[in-house]
VOSEKE-545418 format. One record per atom (N, C-alpha, C): residue number from 1; residue in three letters; atom name; x, y, z. Coordinates in nm, 3 decimals. Layout:
BEGIN
{node NUM "ALA" "CA" {X Y Z}}
...
//
This chain:
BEGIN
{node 1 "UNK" "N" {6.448 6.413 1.532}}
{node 1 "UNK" "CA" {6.508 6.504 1.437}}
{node 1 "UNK" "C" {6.659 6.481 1.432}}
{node 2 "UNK" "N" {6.727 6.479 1.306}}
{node 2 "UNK" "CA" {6.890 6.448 1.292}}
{node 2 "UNK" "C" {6.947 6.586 1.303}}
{node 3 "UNK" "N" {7.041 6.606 1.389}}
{node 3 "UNK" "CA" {7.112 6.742 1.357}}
{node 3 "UNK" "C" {7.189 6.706 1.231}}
{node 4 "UNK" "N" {7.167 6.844 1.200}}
{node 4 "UNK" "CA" {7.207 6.905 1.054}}
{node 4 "UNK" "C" {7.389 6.946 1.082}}
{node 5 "UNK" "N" {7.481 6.936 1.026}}
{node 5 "UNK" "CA" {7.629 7.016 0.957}}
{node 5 "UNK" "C" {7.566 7.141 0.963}}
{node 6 "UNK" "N" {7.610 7.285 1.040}}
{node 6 "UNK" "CA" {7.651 7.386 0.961}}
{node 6 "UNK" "C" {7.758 7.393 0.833}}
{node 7 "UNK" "N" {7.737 7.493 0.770}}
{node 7 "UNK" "CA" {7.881 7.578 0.667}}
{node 7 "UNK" "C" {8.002 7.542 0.756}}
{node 8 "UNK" "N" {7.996 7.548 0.864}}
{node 8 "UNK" "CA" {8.142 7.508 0.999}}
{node 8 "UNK" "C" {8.146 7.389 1.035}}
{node 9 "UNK" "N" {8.101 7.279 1.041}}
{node 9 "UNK" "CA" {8.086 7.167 1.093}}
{node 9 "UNK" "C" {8.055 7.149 1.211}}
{node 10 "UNK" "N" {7.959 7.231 1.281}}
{node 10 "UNK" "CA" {7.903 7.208 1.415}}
{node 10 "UNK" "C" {7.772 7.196 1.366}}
{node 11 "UNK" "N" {7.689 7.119 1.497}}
{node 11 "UNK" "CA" {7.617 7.062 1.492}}
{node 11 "UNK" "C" {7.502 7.159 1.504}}
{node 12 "UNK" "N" {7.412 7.146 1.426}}
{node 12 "UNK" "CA" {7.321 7.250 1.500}}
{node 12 "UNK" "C" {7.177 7.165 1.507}}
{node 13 "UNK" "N" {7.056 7.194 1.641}}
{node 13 "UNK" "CA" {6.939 7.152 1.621}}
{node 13 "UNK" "C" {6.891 7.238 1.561}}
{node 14 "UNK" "N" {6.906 7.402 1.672}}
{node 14 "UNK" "CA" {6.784 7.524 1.585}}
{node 14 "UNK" "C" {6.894 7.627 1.577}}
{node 15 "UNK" "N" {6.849 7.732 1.491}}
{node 15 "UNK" "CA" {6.964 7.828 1.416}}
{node 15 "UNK" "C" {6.884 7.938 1.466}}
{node 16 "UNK" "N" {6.962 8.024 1.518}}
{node 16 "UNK" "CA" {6.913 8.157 1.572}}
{node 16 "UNK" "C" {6.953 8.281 1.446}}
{node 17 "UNK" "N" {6.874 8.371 1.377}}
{node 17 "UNK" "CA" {6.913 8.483 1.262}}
{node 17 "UNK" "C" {6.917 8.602 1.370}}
{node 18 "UNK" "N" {7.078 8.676 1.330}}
{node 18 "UNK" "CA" {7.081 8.768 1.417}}
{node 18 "UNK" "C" {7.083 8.906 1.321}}
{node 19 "UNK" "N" {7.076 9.014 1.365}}
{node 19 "UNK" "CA" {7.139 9.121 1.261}}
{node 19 "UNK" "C" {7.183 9.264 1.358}}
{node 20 "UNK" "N" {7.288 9.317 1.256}}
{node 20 "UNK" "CA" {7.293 9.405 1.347}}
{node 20 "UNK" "C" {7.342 9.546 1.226}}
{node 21 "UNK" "N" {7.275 9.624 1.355}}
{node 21 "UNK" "CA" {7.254 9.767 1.249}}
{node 21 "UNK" "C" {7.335 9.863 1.273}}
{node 22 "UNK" "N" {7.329 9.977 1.183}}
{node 22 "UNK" "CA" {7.417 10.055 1.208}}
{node 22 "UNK" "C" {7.570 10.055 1.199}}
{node 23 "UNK" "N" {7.589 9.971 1.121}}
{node 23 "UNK" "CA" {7.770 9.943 1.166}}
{node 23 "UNK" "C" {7.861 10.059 1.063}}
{node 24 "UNK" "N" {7.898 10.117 1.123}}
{node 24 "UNK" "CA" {7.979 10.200 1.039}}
{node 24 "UNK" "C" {8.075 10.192 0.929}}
{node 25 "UNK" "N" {8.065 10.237 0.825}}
{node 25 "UNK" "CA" {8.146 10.182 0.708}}
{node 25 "UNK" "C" {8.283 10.136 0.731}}
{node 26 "UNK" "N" {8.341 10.189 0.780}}
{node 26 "UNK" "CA" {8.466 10.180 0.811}}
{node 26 "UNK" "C" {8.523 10.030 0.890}}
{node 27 "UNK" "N" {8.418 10.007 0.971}}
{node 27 "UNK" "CA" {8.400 9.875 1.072}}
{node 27 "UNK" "C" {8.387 9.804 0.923}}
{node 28 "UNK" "N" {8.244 9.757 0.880}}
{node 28 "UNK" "CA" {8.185 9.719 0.758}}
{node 28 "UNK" "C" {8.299 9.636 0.672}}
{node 29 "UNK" "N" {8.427 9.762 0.616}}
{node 29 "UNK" "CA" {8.489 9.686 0.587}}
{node 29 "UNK" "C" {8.626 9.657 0.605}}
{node 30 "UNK" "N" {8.653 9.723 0.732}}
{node 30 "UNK" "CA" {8.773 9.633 0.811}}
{node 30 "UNK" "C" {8.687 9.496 0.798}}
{node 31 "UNK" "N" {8.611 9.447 0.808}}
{node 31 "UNK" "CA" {8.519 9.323 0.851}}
{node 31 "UNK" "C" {8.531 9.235 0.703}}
{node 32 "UNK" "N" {8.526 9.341 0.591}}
{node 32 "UNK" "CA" {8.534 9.272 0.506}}
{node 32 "UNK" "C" {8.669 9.197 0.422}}
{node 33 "UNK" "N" {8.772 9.301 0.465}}
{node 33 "UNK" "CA" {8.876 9.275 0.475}}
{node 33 "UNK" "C" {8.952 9.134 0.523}}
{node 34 "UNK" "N" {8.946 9.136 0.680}}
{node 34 "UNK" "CA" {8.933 9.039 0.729}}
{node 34 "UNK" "C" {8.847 8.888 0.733}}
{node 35 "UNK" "N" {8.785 8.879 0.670}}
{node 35 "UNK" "CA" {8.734 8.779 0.603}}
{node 35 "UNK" "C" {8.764 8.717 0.464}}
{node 36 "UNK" "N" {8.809 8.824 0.341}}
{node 36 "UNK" "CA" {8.906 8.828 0.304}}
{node 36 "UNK" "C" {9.025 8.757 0.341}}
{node 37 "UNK" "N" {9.084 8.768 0.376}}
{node 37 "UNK" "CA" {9.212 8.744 0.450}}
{node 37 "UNK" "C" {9.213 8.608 0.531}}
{node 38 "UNK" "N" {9.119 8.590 0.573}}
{node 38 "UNK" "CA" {9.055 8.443 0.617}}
{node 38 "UNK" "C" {9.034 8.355 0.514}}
{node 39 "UNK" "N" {8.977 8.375 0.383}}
{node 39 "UNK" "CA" {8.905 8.325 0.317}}
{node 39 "UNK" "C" {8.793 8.241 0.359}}
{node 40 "UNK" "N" {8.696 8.379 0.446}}
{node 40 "UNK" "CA" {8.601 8.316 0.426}}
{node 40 "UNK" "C" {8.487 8.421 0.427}}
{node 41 "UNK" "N" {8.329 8.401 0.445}}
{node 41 "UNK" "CA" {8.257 8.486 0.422}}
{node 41 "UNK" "C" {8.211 8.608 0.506}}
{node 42 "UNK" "N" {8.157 8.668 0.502}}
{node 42 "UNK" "CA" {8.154 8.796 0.637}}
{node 42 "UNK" "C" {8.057 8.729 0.708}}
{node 43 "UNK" "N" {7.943 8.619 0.687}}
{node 43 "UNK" "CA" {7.925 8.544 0.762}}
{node 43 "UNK" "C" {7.990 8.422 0.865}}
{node 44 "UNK" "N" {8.052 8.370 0.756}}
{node 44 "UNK" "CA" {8.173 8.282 0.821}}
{node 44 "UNK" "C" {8.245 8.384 0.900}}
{node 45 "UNK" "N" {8.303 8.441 0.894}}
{node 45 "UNK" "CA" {8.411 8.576 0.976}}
{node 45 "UNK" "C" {8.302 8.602 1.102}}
{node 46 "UNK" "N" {8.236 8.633 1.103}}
{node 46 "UNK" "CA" {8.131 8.695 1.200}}
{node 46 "UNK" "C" {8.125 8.583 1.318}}
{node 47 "UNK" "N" {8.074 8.480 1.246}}
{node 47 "UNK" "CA" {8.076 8.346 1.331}}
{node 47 "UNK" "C" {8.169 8.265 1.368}}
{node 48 "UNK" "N" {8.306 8.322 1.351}}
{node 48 "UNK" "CA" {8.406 8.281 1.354}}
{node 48 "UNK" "C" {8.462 8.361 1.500}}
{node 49 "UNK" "N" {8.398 8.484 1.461}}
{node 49 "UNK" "CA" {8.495 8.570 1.602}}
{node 49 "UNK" "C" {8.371 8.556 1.694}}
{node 50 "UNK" "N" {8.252 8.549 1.681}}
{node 50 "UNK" "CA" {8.144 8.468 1.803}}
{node 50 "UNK" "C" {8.158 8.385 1.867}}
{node 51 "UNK" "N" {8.198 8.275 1.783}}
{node 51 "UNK" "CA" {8.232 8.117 1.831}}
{node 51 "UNK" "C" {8.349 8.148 1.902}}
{node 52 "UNK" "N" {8.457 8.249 1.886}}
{node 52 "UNK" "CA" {8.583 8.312 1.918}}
{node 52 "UNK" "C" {8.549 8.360 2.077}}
{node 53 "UNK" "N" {8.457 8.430 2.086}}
{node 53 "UNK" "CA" {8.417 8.547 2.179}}
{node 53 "UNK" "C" {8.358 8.485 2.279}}
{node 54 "UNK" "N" {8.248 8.362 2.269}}
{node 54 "UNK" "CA" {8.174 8.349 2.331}}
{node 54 "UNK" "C" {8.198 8.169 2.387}}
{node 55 "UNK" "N" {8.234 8.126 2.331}}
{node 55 "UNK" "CA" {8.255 7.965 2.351}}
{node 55 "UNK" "C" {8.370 7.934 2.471}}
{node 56 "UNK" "N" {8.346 7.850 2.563}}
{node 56 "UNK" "CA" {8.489 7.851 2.633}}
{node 56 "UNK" "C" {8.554 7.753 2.592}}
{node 57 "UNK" "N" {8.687 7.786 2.626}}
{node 57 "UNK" "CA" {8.801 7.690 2.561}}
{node 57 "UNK" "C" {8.872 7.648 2.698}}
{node 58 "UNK" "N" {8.919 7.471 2.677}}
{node 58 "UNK" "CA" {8.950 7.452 2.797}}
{node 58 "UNK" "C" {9.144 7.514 2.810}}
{node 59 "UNK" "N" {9.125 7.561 2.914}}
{node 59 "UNK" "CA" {9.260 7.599 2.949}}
{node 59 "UNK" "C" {9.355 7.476 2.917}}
{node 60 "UNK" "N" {9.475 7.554 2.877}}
{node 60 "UNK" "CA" {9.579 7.470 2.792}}
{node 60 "UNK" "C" {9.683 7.520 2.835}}
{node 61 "UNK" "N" {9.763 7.424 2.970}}
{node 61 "UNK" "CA" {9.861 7.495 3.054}}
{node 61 "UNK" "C" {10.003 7.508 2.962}}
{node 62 "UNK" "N" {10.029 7.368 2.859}}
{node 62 "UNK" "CA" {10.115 7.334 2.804}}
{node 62 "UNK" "C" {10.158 7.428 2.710}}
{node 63 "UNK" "N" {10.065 7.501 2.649}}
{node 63 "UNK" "CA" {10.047 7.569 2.532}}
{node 63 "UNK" "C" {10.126 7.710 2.618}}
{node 64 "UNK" "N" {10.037 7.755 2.729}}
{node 64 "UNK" "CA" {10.067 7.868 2.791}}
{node 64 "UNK" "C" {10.232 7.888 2.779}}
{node 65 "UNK" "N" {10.309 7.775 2.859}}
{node 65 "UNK" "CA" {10.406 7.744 2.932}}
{node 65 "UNK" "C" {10.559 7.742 2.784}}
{node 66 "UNK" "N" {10.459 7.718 2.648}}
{node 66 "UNK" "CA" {10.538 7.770 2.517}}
{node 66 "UNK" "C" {10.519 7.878 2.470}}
{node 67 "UNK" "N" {10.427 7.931 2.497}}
{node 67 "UNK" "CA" {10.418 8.112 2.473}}
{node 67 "UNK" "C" {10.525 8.178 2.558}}
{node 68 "UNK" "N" {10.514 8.138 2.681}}
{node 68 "UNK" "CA" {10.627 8.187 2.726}}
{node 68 "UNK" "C" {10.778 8.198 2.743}}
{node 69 "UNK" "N" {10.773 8.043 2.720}}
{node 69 "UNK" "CA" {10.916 7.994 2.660}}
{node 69 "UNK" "C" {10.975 8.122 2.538}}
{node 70 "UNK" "N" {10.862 8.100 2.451}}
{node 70 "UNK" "CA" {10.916 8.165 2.290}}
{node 70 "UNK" "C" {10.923 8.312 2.335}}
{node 71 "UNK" "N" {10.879 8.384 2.443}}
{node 71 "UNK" "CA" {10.910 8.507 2.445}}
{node 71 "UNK" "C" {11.036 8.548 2.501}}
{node 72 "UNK" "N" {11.102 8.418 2.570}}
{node 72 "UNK" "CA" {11.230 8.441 2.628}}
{node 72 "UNK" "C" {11.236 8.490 2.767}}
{node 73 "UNK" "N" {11.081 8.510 2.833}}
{node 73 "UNK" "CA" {11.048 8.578 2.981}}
{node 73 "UNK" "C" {11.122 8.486 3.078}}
{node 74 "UNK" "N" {11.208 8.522 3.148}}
{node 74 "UNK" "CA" {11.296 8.454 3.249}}
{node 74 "UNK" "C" {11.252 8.514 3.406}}
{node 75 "UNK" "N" {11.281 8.421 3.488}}
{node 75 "UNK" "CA" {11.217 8.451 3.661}}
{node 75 "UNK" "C" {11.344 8.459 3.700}}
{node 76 "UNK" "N" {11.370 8.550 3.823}}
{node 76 "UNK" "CA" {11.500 8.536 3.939}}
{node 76 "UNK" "C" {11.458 8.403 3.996}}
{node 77 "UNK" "N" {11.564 8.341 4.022}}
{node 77 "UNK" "CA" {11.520 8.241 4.133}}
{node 77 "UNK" "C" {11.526 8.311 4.298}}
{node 78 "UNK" "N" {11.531 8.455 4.332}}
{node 78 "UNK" "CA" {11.527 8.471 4.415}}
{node 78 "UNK" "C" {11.389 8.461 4.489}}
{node 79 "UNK" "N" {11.268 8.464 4.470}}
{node 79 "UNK" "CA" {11.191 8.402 4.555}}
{node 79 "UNK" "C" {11.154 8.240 4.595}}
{node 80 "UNK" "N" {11.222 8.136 4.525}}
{node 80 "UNK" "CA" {11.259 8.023 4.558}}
{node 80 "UNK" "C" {11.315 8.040 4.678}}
{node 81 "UNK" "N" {11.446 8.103 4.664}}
{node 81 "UNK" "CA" {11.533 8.083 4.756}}
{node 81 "UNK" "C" {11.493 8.137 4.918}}
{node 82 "UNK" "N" {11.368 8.274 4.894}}
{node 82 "UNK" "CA" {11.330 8.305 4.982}}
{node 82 "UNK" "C" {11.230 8.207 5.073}}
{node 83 "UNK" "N" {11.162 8.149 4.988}}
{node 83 "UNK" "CA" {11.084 8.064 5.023}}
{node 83 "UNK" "C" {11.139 7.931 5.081}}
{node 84 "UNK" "N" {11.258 7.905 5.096}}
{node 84 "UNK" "CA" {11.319 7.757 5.115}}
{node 84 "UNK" "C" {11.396 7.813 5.238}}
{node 85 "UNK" "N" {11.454 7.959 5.222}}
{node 85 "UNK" "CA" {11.471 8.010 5.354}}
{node 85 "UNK" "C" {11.425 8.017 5.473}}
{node 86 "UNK" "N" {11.298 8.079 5.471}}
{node 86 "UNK" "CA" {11.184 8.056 5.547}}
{node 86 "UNK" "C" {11.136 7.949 5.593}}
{node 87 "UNK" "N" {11.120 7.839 5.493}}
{node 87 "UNK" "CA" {11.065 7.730 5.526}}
{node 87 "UNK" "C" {11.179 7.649 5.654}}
{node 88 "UNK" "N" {11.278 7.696 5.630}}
{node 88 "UNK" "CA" {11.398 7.611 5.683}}
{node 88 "UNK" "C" {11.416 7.659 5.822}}
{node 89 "UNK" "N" {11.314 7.787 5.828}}
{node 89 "UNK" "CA" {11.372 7.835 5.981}}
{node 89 "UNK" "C" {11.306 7.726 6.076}}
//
């Protein structure tokens, strides 16, 4: 059997149909909104924050290490210094 392209470009063998009930209007269409805003479908959106929610992503130290940069978060160097203290006794 050839895997098939999803609508996303992942691969799929078998496709699982999920549904879910009850969702309160208000959810409904914040949801719709946001997909909207995505431009894409409340299916696409749905499977977007799944694939979001549930998939692991490999840790990305580099990335981290510019989030923090851009927030401007600065360290004392005083536990360096404590630590080189110590070490030196």
């Amino acid at each position: 059997m050839v895997p098939k392209r999803s609508y996303n470009g992942s691969m799929n063998t078998a496709a699982v149909s999920l549904s879910i009930k009850g969702v309160p209007a208000d959810l409904a269409e914040a949801l719709r909104r946001r997909a909207a805003d995505n431009r894409r479908s409340i299916q696409g959106e749905l499977m977007h924050i799944l694939e979001t929610a549930v998939r692991p992503r490999p840790f990305d130290a580099a990335g981290l290490v510019r989030q923090i940069k851009a927030l401007g978060v600065a360290t004392s160097r005083t536990s360096a210094k404590m630590i080189r203290q110590d070490r030196d006794r």
